[in-house]
N, C-alpha and C positions, 0 to 999 in steps of 0.2 A: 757167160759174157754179160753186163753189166749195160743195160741201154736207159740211154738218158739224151735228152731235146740240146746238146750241149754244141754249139758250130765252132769255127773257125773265131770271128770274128767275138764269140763269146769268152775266148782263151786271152785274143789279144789286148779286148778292153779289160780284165781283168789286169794284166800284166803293167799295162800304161795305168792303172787305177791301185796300182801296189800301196799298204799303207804300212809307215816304218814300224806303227804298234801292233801290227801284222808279222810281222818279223819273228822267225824263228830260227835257231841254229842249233847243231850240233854234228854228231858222227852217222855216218852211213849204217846204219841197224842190220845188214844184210851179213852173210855169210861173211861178203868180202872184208865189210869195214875200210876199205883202201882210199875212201877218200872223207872230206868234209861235205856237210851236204847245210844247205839254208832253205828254208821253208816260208812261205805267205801264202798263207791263209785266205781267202776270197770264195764269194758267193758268188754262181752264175748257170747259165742258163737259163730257158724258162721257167724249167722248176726250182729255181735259186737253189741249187746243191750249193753244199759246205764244200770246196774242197781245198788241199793243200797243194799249192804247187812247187817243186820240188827243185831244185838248182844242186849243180856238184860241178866241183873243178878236176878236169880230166886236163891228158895232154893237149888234145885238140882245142882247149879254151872252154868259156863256159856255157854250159849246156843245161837244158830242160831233161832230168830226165824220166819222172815222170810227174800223173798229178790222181791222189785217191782223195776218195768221199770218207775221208776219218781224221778225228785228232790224233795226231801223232800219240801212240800210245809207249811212247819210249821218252826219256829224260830228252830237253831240250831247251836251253834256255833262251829269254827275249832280252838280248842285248838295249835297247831302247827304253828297257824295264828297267834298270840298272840306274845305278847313281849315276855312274862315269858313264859318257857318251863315247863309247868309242868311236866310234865314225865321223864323230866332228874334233876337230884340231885349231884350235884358237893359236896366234902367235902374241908372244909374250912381248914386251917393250926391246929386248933385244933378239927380236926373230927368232924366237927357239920356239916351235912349236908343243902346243900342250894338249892335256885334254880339257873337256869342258863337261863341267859335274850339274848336278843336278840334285836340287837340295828342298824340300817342304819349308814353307814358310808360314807363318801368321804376323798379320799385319794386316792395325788397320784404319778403314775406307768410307767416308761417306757414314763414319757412324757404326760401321760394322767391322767384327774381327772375323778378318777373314782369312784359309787356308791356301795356300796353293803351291803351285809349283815352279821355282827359280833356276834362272842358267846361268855359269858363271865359270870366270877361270882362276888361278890364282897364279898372281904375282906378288915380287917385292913389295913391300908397303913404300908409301909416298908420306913424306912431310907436306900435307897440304899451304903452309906457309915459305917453309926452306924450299922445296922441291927436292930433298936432297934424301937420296936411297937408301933403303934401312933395306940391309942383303942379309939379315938375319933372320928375318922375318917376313913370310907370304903371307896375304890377303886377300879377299873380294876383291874383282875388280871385273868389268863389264864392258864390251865392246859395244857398238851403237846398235848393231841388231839383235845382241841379248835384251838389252833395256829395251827395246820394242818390243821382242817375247814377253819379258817379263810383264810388262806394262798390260801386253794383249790377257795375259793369262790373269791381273791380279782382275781387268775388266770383267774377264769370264767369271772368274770365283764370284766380284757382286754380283752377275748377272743369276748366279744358280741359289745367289742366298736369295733374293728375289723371286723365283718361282718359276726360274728358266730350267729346264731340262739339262742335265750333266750329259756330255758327252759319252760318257759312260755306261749311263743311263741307255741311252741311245741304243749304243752299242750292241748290251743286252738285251734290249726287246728284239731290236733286229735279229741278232743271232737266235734268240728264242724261236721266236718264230719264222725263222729264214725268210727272211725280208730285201733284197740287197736296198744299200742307200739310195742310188739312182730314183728305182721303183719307190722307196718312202717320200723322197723329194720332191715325184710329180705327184703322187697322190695328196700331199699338200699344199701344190700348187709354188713350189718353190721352182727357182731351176735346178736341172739336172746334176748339178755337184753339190748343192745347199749343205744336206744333210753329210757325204763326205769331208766338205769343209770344217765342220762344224768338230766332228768329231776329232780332224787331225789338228785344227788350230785355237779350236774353243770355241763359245758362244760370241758373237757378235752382234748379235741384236737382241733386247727384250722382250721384244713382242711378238717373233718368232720362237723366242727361247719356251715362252709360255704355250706357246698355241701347239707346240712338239708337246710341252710336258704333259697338258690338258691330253693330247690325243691316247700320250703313253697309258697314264691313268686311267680313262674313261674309254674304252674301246667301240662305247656306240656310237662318239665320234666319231673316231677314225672308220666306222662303216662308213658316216655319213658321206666322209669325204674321198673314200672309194667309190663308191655310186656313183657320186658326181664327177669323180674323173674321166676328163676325155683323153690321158694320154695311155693310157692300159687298155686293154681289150676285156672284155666278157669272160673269158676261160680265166685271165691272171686276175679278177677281180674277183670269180668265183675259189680260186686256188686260196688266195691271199686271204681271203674273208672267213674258210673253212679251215684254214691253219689257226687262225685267231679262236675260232670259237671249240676246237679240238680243247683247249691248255686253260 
């Protein structure tokens, strides 16, 4: 049997802290196979275990049903990874619902060519003069909270050519050294979803962006500002510190 510091309350804020590039899906790997099962991924407990929490669709509705300490060691793919979003459904100028894709871009900003990542659906093209519909032909076209997205993400991309930390970035040290976000967030003094934010919507400040990337790099910072942490305890500063200097 498998003993680990892991409560109640340690399951639920995971589940409320689910992140969609956490997202994983595929078939029930078991003898059965009888159903679809979806998977995210999350860190918890005191000893920030990796684990996968597991979801399948039964008669009774949906259900948890279980959650192990391992990468899925069978094919699974991340939906969210993908061009196409399938989860999200943009409506088209005559209400016919669509998907909405997902495309690299370069373009550029302030001086800088920058990459990143674009949302978008397509429809009919438009006469920007006539108004008048060309049905032979679909194009870009962007509802007002994509061009927010987009807008947010081309800000991130100058922020990381800048010297701000990638999300990504992030992601992997954390996961390196089993970190959860929460825990990286007050050790620098941010609040408590800083560092989740950051990772599922982009960077949004510079001068946070840099003071994460300095920590990433330089790891006798991030002691420093362990130490000084009042919102951890003595044992998870001692865990956290000796995870670091293991790797």
């Amino acid at each position: 049997m498998l003993e680990y510091e892991i409560t109640v309350e340690n399951i639920e804020y995971a589940i409320l802290n689910l992140s969609p590039e956490n997202y994983y899906r595929g078939i029930d790997p078991s003898g059965k196979g009888d159903f679809n099962v979806c998977a995210f991924r999350a860190i918890v407990g005191r000893e920030e275990l990796e684990i996968y929490l597991k979801y399948g669709l039964e008669n009774d509705g949906l259900q948890i049903l279980i959650f192990s300490n391992h990468i899925p060691d069978f094919k699974m793919n991340q939906p969210f990874k993908n061009n196409v979003m399938e989860a999200k459904k943009v409506l088209t100028r005559e209400n016919v619902p669509t998907v909405e894709f997902r495309e690299t871009v370069n373009k550029e900003f302030k001086g800088l060519e920058l990459s990143y990542e674009e949302v978008y659906y397509l429809d009919y093209k438009v006469d920007e003069e006539t108004g008048m519909i060309d049905k032979s032909e679909k194009v870009k076209h962007y509802t007002k909270v994509q061009m927010n997205r987009n807008m947010k993400a081309l800000k991130s991309a100058y922020m990381i050519a800048k010297g701000a930390a990638a999300p990504s970035e992030i992601v992997d040290f954390r996961t390196k050294y089993h970190i959860a976000a929460s825990t990286l967030s007050l050790i620098l003094g941010f609040s408590k979803n800083t560092i989740s934010n950051i990772e599922n919507e982009g960077v949004t400040s510079l001068a946070s962006g840099r003071l994460i990337k300095m920590c990433l790099k330089n790891k006798d910072i991030l002691y420093q500002y362990i130490m000084i942490c009042d919102a951890i305890d003595n044992q998870k500063k001692n865990e956290i510190t000796n995870r670091l200097r293991m790797q």
